[in-house]
Residue frames as a rotation matrix with the C-alpha (Angstrom) as fourth column:
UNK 1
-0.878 0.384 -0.287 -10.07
0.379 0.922 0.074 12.68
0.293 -0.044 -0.955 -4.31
UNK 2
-0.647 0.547 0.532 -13.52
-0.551 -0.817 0.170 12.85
0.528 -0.183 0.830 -3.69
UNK 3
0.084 0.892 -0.444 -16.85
-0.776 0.338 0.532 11.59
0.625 0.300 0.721 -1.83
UNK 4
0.869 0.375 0.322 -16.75
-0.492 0.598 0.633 8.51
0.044 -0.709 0.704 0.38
UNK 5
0.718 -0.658 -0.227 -13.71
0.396 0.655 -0.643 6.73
0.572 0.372 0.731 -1.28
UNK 6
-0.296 -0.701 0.649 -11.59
-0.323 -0.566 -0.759 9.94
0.899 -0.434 -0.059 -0.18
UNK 7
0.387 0.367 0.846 -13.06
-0.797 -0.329 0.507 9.29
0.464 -0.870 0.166 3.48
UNK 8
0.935 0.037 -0.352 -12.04
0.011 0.991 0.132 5.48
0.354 -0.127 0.927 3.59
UNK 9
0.518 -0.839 0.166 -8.97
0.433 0.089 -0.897 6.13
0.738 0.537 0.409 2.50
UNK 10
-0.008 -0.454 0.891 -8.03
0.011 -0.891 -0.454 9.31
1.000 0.006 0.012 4.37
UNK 11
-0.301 -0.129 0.945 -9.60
-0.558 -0.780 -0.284 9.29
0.774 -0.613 0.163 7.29
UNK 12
0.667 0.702 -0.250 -10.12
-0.639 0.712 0.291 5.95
0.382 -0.035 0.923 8.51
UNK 13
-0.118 -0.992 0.040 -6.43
-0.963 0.124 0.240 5.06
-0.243 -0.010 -0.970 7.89
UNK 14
0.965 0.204 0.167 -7.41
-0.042 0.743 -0.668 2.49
-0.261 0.637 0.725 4.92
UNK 15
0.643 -0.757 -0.119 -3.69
-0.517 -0.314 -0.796 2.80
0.565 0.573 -0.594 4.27
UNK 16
-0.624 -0.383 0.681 -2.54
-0.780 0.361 -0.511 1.67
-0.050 -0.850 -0.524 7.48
UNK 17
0.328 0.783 0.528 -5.27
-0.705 0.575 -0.415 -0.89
-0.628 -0.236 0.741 7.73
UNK 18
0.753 -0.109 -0.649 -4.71
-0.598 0.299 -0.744 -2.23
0.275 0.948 0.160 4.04
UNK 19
-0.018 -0.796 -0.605 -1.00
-0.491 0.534 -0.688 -2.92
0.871 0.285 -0.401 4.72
UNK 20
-0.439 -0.054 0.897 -1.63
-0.864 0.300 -0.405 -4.52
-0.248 -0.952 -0.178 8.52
UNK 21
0.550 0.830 0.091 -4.10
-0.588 0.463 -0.663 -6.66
-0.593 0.311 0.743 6.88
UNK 22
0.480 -0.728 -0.490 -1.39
-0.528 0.205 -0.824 -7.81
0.700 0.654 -0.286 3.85
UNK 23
0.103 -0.817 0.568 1.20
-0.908 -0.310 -0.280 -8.29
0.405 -0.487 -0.774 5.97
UNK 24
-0.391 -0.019 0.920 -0.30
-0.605 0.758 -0.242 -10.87
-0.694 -0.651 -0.308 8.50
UNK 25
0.649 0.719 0.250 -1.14
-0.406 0.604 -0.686 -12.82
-0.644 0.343 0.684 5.36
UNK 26
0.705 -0.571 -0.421 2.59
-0.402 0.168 -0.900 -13.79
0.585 0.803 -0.111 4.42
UNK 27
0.802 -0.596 0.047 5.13
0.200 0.342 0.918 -15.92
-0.563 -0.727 0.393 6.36
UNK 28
0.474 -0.742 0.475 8.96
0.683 0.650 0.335 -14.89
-0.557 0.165 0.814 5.68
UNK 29
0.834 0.327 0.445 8.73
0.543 -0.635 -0.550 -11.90
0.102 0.700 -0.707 4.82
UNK 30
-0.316 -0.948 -0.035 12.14
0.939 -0.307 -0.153 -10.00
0.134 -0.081 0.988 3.67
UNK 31
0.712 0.336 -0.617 12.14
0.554 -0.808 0.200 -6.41
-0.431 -0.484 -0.761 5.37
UNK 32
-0.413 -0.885 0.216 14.85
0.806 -0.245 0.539 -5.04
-0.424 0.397 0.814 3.31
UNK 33
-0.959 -0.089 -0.267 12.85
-0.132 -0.696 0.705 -3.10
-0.249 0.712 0.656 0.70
UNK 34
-0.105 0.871 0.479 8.84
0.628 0.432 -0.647 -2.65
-0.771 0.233 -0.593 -0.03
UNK 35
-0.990 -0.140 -0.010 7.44
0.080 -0.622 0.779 -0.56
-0.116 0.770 0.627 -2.85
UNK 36
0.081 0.975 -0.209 3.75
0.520 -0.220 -0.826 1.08
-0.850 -0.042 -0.524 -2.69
UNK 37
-0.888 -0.142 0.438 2.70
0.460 -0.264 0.848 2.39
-0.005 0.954 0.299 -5.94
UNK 38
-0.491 0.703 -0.515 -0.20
-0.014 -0.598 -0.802 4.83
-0.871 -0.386 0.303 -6.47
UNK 39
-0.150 0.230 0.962 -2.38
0.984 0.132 0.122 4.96
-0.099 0.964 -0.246 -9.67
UNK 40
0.266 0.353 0.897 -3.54
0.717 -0.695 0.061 8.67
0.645 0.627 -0.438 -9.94
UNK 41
0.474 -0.072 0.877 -2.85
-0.436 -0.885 0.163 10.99
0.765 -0.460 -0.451 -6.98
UNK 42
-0.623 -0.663 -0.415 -0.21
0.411 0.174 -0.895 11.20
0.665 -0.728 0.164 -4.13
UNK 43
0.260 0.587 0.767 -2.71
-0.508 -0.592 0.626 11.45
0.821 -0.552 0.144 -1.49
UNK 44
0.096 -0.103 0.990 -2.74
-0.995 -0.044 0.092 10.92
0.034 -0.994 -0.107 2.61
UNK 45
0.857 0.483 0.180 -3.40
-0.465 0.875 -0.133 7.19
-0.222 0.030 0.975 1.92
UNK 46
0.740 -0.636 -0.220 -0.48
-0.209 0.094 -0.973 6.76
0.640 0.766 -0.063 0.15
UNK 47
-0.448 -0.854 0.263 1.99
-0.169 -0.208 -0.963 7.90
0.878 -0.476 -0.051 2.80
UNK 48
0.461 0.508 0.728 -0.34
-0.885 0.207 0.417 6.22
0.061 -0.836 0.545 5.34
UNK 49
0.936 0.323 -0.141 1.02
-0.346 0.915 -0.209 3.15
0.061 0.244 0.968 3.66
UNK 50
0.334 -0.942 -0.024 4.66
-0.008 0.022 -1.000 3.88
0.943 0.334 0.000 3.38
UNK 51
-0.191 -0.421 0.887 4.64
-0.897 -0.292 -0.332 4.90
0.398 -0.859 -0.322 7.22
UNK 52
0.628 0.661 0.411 2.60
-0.764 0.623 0.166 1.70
-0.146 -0.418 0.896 8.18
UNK 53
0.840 -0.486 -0.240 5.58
0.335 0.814 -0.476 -0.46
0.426 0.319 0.846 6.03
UNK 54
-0.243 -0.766 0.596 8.29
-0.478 -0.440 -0.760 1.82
0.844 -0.470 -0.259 7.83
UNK 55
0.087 0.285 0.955 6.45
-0.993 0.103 0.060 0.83
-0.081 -0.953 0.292 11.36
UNK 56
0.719 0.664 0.205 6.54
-0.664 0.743 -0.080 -2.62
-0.205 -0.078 0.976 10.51
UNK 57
0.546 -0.828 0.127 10.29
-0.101 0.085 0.991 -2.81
-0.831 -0.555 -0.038 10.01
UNK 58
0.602 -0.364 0.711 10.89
0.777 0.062 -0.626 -2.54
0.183 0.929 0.320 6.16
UNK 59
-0.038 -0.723 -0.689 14.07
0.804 -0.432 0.409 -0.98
-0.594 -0.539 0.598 6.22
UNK 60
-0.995 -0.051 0.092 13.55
0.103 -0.640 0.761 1.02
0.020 0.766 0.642 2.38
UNK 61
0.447 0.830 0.333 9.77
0.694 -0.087 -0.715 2.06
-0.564 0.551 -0.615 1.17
UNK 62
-0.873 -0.487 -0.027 9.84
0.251 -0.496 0.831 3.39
-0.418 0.719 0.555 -2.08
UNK 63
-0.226 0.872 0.435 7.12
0.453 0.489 -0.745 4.90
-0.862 0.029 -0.505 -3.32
UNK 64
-0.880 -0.471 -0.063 6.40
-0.027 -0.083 0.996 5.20
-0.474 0.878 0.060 -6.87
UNK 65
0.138 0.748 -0.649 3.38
-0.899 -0.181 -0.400 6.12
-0.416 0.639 0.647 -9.67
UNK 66
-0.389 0.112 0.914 1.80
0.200 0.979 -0.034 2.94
-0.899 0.170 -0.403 -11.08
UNK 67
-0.987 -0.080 0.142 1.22
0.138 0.054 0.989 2.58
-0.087 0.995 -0.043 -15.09
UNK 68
-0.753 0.603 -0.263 -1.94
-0.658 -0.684 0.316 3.07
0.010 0.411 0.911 -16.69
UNK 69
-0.471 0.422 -0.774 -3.07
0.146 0.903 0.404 -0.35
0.870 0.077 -0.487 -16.19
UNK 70
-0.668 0.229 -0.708 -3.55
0.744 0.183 -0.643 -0.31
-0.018 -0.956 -0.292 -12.22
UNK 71
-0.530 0.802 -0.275 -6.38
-0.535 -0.568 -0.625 3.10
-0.658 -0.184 0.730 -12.60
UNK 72
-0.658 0.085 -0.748 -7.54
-0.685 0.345 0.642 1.07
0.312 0.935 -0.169 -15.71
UNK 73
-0.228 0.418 -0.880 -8.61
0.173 0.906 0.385 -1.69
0.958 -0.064 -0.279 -13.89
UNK 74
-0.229 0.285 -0.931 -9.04
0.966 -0.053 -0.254 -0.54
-0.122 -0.957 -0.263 -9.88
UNK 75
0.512 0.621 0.594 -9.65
0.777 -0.630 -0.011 2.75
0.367 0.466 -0.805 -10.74
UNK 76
0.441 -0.167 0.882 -8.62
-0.017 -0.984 -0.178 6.67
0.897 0.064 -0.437 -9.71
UNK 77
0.304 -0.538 0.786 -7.22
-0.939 -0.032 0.341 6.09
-0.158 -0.843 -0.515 -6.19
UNK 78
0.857 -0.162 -0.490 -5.57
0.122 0.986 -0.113 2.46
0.501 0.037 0.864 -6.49
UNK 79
0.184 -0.740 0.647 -2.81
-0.975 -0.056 0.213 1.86
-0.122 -0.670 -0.732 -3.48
UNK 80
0.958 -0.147 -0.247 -1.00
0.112 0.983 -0.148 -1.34
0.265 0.114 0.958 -4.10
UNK 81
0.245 -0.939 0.241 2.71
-0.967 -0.219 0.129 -2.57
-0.069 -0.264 -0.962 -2.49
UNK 82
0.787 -0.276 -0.552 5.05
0.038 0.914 -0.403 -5.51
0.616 0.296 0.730 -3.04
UNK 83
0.425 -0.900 -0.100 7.67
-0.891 -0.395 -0.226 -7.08
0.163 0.185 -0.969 -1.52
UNK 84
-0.292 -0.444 -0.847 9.42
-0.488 0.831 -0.267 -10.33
0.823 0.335 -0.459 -1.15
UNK 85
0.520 0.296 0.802 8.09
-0.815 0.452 0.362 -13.43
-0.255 -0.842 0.476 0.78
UNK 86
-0.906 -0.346 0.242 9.20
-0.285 0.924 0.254 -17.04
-0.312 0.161 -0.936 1.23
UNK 87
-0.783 0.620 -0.040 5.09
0.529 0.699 0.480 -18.36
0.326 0.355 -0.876 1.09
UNK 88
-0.085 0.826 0.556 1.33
-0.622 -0.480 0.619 -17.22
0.779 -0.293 0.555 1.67
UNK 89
-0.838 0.155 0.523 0.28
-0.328 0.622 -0.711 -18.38
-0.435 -0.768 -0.470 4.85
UNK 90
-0.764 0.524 -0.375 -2.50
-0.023 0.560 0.828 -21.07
0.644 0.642 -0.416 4.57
C-alpha cells in the first residue's frame, strides 16, 4: 500500500475503527461466525479487523480474498465483513 490511504488504514487503526463503527449500527447480531474479505493485499488493516471482530465476541472470523468486483468498484485496499443480524438499528 501506499501514501495516505496506507496511513488511515494502518496506522490509525481504520480497521478497528471501521468494524466498531458497523457493529453499533445492527441490533441482534449472531456472534457465531463473521467474514472480512480483502480486495488486493493482506495488509495490517485487514487483521486489524479480524482482531477487532474476535474482541467483540464473534466466536469464528474468517478471512478471505474478495472477487474482482470489490477493487473494481472501491478500489486497491477495499476491507469489507459480513455477518448475520436480526435488523439495522433505526
Amino acid at each position: 500500500m501506499k501514501g495516505k490511504y496506507k496511513q488511515d488504514i494502518v496506522e490509525r487503526g481504520f480497521g478497528k475503527k471501521y468494524v466498531e463503527y458497523m457493529l453499533s449500527k445492527y441490533e441482534g447480531i449472531d456472534y457465531s461466525v463473521a467474514m472480512v474479505g480483502y480486495s488486493t493485499e493482506l495488509h495490517s488493516g485487514v487483521l486489524q479487523a479480524a482482531e477487532a471482530l474476535k474482541a467483540a465476541g464473534f466466536k469464528k472470523v474468517e478471512i478471505t480474498k474478495c472477487n474482482a468486483t470489490c477493487p473494481a468498484h472501491g478500489g486497491p485496499e477495499v476491507i469489507g465483513f459480513s455477518f448475520r443480524y436480526e435488523k439495522e438499528k433505526e
